[in-house]
VOVEX-384651 format. One record per residue (C-alpha): x, y, z; residue in one letter; residue number from 1. Coordinates in nm, 2 decimals. Each point is the difference from the previous one (the first is absolute). Example, Ala and Ser with C-alpha at 12.3 -4.5 7.8 and 13.67 -1.06 7.14 Angstrom:
2
+--------+--------+--------+----+-----+
!   east !  north !     up ! aa !   i !
+--------+--------+--------+----+-----+
!   1.23 !  -0.45 !   0.78 !  a !   1 !
!   0.14 !   0.34 !  -0.07 !  s !   2 !
+--------+--------+--------+----+-----+
This chain:
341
+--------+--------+--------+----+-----+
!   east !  north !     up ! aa !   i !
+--------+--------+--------+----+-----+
!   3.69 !   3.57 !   7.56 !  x !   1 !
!  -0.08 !   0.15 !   0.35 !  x !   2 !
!  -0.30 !   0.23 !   0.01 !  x !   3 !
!   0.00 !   0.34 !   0.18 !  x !   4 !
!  -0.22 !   0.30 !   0.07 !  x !   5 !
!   0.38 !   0.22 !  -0.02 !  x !   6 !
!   0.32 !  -0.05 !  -0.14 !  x !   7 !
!   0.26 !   0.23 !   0.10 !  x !   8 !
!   0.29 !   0.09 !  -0.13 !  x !   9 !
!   0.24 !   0.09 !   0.23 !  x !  10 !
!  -0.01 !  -0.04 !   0.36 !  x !  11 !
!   0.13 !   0.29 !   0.15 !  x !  12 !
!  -0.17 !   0.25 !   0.24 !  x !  13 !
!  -0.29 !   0.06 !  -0.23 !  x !  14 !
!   0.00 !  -0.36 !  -0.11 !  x !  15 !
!  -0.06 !  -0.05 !   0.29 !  x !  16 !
!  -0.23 !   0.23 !   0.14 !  x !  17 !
!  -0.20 !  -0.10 !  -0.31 !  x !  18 !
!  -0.02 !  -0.39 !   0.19 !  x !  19 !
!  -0.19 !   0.23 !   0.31 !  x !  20 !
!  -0.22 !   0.20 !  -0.20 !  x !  21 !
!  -0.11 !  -0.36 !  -0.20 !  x !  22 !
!  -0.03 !  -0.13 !   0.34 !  x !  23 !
!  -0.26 !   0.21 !   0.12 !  x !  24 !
!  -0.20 !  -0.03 !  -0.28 !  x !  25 !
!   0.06 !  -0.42 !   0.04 !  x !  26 !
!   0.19 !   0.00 !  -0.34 !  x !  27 !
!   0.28 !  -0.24 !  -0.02 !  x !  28 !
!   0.34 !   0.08 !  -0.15 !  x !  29 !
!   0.31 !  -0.13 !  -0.16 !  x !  30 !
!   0.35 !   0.20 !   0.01 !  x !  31 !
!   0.26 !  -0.07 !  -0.27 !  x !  32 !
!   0.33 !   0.17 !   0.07 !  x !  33 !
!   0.32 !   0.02 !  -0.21 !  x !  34 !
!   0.19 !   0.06 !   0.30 !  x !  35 !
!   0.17 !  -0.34 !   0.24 !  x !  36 !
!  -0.20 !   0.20 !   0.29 !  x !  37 !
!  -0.33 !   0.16 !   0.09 !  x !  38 !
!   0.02 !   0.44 !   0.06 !  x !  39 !
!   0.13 !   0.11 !  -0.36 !  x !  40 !
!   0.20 !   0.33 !   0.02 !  x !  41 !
!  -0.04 !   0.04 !   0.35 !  x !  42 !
!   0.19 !  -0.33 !   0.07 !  x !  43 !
!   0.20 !  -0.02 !  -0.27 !  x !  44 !
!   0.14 !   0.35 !   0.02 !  x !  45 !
!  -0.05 !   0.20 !   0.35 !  x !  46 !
!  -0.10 !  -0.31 !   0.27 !  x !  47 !
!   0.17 !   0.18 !   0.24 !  x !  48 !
!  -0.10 !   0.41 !  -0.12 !  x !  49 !
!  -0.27 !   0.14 !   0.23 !  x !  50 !
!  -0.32 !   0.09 !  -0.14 !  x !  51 !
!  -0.16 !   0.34 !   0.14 !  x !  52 !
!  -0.35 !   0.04 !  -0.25 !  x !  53 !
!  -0.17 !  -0.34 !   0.11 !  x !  54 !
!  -0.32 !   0.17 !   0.23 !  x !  55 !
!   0.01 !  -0.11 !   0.30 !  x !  56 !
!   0.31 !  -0.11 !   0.04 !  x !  57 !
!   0.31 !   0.22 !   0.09 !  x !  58 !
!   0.29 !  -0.17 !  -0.18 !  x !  59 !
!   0.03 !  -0.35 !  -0.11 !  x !  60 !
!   0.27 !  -0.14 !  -0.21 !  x !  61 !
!  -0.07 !  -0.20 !  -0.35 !  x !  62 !
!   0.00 !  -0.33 !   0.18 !  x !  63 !
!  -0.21 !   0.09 !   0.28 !  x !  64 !
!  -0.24 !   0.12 !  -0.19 !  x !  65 !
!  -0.03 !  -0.26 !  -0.23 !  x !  66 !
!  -0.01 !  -0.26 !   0.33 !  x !  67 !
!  -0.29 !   0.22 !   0.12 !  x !  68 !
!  -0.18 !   0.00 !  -0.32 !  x !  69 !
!   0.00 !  -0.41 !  -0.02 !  x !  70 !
!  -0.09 !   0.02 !   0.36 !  x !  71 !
!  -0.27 !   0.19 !  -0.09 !  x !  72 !
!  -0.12 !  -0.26 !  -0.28 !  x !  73 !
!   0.07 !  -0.36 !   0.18 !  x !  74 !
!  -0.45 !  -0.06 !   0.03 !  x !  75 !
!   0.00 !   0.01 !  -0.35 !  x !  76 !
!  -0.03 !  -0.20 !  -0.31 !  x !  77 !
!   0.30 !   0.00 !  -0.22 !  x !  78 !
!   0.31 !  -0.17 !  -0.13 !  x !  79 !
!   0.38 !   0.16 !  -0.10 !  x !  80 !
!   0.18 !  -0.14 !  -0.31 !  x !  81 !
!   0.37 !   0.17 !   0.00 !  x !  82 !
!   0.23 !  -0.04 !  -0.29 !  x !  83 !
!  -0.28 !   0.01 !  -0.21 !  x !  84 !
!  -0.01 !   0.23 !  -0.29 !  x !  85 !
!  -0.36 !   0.08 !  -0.20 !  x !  86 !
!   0.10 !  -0.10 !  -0.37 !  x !  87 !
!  -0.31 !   0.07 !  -0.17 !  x !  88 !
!  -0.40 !   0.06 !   0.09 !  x !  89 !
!  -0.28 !  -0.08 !  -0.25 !  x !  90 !
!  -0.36 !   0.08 !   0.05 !  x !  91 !
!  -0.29 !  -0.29 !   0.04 !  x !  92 !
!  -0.31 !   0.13 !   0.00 !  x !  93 !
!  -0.04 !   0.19 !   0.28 !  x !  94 !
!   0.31 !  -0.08 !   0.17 !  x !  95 !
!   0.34 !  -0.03 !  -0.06 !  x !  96 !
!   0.27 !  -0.32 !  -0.02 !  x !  97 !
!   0.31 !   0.12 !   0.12 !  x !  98 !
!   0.37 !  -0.16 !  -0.08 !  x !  99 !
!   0.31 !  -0.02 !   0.18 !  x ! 100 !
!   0.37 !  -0.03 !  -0.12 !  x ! 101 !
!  -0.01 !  -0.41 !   0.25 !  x ! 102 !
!  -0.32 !  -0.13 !  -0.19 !  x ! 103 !
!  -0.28 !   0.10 !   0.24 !  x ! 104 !
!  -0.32 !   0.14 !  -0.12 !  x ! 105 !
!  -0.26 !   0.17 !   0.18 !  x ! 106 !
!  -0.39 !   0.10 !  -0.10 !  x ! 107 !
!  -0.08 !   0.32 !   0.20 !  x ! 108 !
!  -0.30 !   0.27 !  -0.08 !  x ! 109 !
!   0.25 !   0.26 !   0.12 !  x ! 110 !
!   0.40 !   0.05 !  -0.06 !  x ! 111 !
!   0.12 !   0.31 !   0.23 !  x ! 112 !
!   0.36 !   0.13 !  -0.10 !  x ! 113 !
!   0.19 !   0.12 !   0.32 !  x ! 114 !
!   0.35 !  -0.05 !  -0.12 !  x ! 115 !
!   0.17 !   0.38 !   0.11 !  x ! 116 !
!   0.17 !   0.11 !  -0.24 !  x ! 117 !
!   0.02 !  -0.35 !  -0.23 !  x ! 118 !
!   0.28 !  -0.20 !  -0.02 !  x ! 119 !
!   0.32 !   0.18 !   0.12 !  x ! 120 !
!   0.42 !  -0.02 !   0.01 !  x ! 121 !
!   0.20 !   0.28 !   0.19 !  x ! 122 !
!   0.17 !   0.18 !  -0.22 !  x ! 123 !
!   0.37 !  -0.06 !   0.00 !  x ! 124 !
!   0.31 !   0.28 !   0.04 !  x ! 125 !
!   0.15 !   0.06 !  -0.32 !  x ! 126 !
!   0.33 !  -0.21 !   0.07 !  x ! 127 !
!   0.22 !  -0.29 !  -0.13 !  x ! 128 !
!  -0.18 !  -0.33 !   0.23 !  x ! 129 !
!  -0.24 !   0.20 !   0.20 !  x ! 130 !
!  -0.13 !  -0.30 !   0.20 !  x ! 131 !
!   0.39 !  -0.17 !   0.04 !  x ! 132 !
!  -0.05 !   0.06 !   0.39 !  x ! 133 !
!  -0.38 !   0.00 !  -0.03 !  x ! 134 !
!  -0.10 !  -0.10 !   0.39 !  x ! 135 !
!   0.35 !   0.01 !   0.10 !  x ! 136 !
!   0.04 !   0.34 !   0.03 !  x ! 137 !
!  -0.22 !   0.11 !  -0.29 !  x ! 138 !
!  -0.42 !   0.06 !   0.03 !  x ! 139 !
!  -0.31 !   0.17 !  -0.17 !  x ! 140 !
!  -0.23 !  -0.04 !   0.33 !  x ! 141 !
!   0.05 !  -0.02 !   0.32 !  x ! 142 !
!  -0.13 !  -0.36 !   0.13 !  x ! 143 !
!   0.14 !  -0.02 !   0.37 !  x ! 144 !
!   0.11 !   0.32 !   0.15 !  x ! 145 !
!   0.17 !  -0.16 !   0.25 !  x ! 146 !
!   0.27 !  -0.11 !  -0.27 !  x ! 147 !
!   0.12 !   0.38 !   0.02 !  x ! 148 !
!   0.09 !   0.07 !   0.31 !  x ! 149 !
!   0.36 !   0.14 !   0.15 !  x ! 150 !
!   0.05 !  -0.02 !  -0.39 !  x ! 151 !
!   0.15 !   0.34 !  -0.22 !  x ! 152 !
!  -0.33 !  -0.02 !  -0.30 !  x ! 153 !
!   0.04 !   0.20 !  -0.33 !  x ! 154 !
!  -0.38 !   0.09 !  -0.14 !  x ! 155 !
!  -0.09 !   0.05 !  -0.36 !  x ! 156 !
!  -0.31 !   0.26 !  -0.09 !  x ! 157 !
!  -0.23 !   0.25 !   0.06 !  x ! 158 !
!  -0.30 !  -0.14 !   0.03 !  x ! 159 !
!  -0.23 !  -0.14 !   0.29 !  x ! 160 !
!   0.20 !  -0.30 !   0.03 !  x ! 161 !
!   0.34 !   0.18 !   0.02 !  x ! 162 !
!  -0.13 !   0.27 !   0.25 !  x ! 163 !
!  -0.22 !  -0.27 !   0.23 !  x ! 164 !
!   0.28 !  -0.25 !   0.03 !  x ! 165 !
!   0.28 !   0.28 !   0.04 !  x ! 166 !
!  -0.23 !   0.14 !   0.29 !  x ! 167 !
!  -0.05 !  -0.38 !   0.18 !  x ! 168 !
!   0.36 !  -0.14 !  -0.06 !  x ! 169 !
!   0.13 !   0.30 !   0.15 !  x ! 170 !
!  -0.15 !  -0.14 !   0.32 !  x ! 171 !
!   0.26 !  -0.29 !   0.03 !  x ! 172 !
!   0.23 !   0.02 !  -0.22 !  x ! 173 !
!   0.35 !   0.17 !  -0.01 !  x ! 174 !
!   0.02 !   0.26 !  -0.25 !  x ! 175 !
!  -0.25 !   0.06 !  -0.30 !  x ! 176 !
!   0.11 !   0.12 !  -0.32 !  x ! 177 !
!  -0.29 !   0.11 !  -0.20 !  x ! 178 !
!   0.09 !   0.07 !  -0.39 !  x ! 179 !
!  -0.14 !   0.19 !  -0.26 !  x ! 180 !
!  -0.01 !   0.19 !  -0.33 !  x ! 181 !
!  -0.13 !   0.35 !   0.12 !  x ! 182 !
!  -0.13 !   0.11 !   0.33 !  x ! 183 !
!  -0.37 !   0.01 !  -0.07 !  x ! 184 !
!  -0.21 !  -0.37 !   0.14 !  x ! 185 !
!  -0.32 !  -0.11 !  -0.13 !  x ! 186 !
!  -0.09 !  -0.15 !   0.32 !  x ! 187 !
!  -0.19 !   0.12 !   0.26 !  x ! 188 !
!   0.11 !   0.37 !   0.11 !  x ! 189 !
!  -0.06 !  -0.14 !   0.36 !  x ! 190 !
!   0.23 !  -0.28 !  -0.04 !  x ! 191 !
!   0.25 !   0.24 !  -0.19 !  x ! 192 !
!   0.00 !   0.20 !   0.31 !  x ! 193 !
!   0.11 !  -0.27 !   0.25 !  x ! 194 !
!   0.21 !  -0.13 !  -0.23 !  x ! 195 !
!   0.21 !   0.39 !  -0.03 !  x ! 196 !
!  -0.05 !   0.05 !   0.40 !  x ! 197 !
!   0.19 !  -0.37 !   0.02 !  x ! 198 !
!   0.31 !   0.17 !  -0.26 !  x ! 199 !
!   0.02 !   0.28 !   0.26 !  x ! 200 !
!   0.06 !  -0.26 !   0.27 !  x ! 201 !
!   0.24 !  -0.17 !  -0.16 !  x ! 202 !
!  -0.20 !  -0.32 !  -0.05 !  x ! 203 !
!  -0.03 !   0.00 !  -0.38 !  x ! 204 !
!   0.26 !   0.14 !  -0.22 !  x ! 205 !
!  -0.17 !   0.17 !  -0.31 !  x ! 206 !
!   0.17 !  -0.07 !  -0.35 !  x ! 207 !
!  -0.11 !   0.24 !  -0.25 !  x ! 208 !
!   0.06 !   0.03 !  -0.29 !  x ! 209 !
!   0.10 !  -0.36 !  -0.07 !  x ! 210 !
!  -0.07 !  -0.31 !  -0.18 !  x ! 211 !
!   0.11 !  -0.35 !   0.01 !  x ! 212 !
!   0.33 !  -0.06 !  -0.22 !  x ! 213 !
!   0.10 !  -0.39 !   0.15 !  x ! 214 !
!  -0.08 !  -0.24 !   0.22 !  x ! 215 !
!   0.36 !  -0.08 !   0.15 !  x ! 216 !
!   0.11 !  -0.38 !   0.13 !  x ! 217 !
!   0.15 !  -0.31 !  -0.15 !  x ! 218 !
!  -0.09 !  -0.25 !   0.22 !  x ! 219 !
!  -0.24 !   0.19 !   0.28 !  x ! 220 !
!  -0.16 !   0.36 !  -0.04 !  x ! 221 !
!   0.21 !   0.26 !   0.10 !  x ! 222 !
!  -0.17 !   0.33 !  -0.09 !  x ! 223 !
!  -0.08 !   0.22 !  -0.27 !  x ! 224 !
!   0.16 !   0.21 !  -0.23 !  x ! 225 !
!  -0.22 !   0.39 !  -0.08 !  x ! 226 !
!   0.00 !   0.24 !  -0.25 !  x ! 227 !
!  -0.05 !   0.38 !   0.07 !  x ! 228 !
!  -0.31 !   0.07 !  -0.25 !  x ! 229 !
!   0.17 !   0.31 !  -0.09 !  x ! 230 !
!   0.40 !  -0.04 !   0.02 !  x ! 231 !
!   0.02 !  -0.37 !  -0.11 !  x ! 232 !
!   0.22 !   0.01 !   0.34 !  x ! 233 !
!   0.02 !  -0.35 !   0.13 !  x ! 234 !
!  -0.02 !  -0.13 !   0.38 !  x ! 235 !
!   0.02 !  -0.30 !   0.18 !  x ! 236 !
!  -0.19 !  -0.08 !   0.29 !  x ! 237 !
!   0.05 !  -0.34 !   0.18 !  x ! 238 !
!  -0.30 !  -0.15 !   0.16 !  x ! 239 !
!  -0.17 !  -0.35 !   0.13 !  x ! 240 !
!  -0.33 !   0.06 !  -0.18 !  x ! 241 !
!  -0.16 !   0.20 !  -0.29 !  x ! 242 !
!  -0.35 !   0.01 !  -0.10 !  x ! 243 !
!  -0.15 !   0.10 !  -0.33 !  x ! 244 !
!  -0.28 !   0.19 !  -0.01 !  x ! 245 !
!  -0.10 !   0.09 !  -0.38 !  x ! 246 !
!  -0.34 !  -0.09 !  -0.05 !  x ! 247 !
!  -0.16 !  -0.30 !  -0.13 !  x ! 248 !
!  -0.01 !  -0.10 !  -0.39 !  x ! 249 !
!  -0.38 !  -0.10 !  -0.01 !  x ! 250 !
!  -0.14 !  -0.24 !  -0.28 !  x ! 251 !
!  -0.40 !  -0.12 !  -0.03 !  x ! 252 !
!   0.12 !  -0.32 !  -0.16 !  x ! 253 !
!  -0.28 !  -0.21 !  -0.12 !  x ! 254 !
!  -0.27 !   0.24 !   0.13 !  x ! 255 !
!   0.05 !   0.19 !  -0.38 !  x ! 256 !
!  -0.14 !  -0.32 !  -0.15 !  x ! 257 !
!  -0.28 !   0.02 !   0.20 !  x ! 258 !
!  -0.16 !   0.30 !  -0.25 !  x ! 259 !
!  -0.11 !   0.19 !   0.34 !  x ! 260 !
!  -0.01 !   0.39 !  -0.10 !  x ! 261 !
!   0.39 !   0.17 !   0.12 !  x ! 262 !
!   0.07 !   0.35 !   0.06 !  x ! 263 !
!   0.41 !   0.06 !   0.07 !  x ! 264 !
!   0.08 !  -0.32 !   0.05 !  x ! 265 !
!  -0.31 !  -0.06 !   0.30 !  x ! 266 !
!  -0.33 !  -0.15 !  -0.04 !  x ! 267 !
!  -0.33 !   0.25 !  -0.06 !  x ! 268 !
!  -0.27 !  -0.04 !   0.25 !  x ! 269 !
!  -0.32 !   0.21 !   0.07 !  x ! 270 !
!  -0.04 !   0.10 !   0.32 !  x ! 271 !
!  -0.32 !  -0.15 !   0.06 !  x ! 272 !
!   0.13 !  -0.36 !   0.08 !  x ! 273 !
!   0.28 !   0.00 !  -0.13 !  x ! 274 !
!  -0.04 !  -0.22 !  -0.26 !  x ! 275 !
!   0.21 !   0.00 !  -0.31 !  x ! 276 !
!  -0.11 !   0.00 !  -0.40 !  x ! 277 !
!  -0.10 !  -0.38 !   0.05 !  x ! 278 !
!  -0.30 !  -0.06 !   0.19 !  x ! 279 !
!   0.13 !  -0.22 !   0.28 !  x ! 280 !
!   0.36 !   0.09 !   0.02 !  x ! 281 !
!   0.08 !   0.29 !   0.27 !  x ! 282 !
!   0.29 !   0.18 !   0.10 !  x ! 283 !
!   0.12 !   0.12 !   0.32 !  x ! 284 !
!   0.28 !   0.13 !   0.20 !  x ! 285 !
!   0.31 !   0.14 !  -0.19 !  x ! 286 !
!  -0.04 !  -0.13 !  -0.33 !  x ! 287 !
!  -0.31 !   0.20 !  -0.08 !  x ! 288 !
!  -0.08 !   0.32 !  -0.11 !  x ! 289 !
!  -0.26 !   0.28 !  -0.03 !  x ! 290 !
!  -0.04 !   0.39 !   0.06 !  x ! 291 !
!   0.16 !   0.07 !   0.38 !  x ! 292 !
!   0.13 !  -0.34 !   0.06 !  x ! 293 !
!   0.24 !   0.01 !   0.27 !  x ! 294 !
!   0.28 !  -0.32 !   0.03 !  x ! 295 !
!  -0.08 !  -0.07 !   0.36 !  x ! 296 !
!  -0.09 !  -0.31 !   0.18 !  x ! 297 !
!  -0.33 !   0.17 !   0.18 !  x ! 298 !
!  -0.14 !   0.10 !  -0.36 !  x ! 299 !
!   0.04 !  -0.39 !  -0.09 !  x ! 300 !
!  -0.19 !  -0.10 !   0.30 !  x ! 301 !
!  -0.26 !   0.24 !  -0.12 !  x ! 302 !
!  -0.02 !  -0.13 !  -0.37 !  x ! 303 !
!  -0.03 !  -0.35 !   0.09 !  x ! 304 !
!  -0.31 !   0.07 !   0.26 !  x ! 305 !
!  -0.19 !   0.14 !  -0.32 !  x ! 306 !
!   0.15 !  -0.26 !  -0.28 !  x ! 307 !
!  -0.12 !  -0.33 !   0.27 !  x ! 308 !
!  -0.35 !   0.20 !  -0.02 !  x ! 309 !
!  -0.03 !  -0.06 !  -0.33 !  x ! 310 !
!   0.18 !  -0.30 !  -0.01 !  x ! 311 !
!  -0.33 !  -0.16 !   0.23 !  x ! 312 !
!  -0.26 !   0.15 !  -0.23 !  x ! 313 !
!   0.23 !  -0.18 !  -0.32 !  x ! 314 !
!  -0.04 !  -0.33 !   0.23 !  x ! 315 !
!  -0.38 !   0.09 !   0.11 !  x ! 316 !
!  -0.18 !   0.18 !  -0.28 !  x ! 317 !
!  -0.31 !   0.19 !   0.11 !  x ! 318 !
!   0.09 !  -0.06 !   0.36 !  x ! 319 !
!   0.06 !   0.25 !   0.28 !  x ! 320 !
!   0.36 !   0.02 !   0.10 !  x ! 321 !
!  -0.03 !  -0.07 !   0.37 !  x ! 322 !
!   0.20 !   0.27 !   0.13 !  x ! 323 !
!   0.03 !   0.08 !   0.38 !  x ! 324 !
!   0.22 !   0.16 !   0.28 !  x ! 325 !
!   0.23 !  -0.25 !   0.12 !  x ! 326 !
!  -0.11 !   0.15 !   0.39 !  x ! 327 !
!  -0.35 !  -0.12 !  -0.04 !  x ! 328 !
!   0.05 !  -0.35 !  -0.20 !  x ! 329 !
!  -0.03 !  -0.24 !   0.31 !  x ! 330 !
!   0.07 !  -0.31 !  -0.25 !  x ! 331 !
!   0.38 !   0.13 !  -0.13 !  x ! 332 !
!   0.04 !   0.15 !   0.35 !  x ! 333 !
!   0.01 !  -0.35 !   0.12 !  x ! 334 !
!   0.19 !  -0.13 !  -0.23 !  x ! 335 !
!   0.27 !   0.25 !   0.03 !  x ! 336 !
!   0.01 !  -0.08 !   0.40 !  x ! 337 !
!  -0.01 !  -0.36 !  -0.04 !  x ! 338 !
!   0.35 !   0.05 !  -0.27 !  x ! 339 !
!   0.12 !   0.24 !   0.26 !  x ! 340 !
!   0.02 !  -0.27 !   0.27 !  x ! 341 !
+--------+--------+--------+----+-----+
């Protein structure tokens, strides 16, 4: 049984944020991921989607932001475990013996739950075979951009996803279709404005009202089949590529064992430290909740500053937590520079 001051469970941007916070503090950490990679949703789903709300820093995409953020954590103490599931928790005293789905077991004073939005499948279009051509002409996230170019794309939604990829394919590729069931977007209205100045140019082709009716090939992808919402009309449009944007089918999995207090399907913090019903267990980043909480990267960041906070005084009862500006701690200033070169 390894021994840690945190175990986290999930190691994508807040995951791993959390490792910097604990690092500062000289708290030690473990990461167990479900996921064959390190950067959750960010790598699994947008790596190459720019990110505008990270402070600081005008645009990054999912993957360079999760380089920066290990970057950012290489002078400290902890260790990755991918393809590693949490099976089951129990307390000990004070602490807490965690269990994994491959055996391992781990004693830790504090468990911090940073898995977005739980585990999570993209939803599938509601055809015979959906994933037939699935990464031969069929996705549900964009994983190389580059795969898209001088290529004719058909685009599923009317969400973020739909509207940001619509907007950034355009770029390079050789006609966008954009599809959906009503011309109203629940993405961004900036976004929804590019992507409407881009159908005046001629660069997307707008496809509303439709839905999906087929997914046409026998032995390659050759386009889909729509239905007009309205008529029931059908039209065929052939094309190299078409993405599916519908949203994600989200489950907690084992965390509904774990008798922590849920409110629509999230985890109940207060916003103190944001620490759950069980003393010891916190949760941060997306699969939280409480009054104002806003889904965004930046608010995780913030939660898991406070959570490490009270994570130390868990670890060091009666203590002072040693907290300091970063600009005037000579010791982790020279550690940083000595990583840095």
């Amino acid at each position: 049984m390894k021994e840690t001051d945190i175990l986290i469970i999930g190691a994508g941007p807040v995951g791993l944020f959390t490792v910097f916070e604990a690092g500062l503090l000289g708290l030690n950490c473990e990461l167990v991921d479900n996921l064959d990679k390190i950067g959750g949703q960010c790598i699994e789903l947008y790596p190459d989607k720019p990110i505008y709300d990270i402070p600081g820093v005008a645009n990054q995409t999912g993957k360079e932001h999760i380089e920066a953020l290990l970057e950012q954590i290489k002078p400290f103490d902890y260790n990755v475990h991918l393809n590693t599931r949490v099976e089951k928790i129990e307390p000990k005293e004070e602490k807490w013996v965690v269990k994994t789905n491959n055996g391992s077991e781990f004693l830790t004073h504090n468990i911090f739950i940073a898995a977005g939005a739980g585990s999570f499948e993209s939803r599938r279009p509601p055809v015979e075979d959906p994933d037939k051509f699935l990464g031969n002409g069929i996705e549900y996230a964009v994983r190389d951009k580059s795969k898209y170019k001088d290529k004719e794309i058909t685009i599923f939604g009317g969400g973020d996803s739909a509207l940001d990829w619509s907007v950034e394919l355009a770029k390079t590729a050789k006609k966008i279709f954009l599809v959906h069931r009503r011309d109203e977007f629940r993405g961004a209205k900036h976004t929804e404005s590019q992507m409407r100045k881009l159908v005046k140019e001629g660069k997307i082709e707008l496809k509303i009202p439709y839905v999906i009716k087929d997914i046409n090939g026998t032995d390659k992808f050759e386009g889909v089949n729509l239905m007009h919402f309205e008529s029931k009309d059908i039209e065929t449009i052939s094309c190299d590529e078409a993405l599916f944007f519908f949203g994600l089918n989200k489950q907690l999995g084992p965390i509904l064992d774990w008798e922590v207090e849920l409110k629509e399907k999230k985890i109940a913090v207060n916003t103190e430290n944001f620490q759950t019903s069980k003393d010891g267990i916190f949760a941060v980043g997306d699969i939280n909740t409480y009054p104002g909480k806003l889904d965004l990267i930046l608010c995780g960041f913030h939660e898991t500053t406070l959570a490490v906070q009270e994570a130390f005084k868990r670890i060091n009862p009666g203590e002072r937590v040693p907290f300091g500006y970063t600009t005037s701690n000579k010791g982790l200033q020279e550690k940083l520079k000595v990583n840095k070169n």
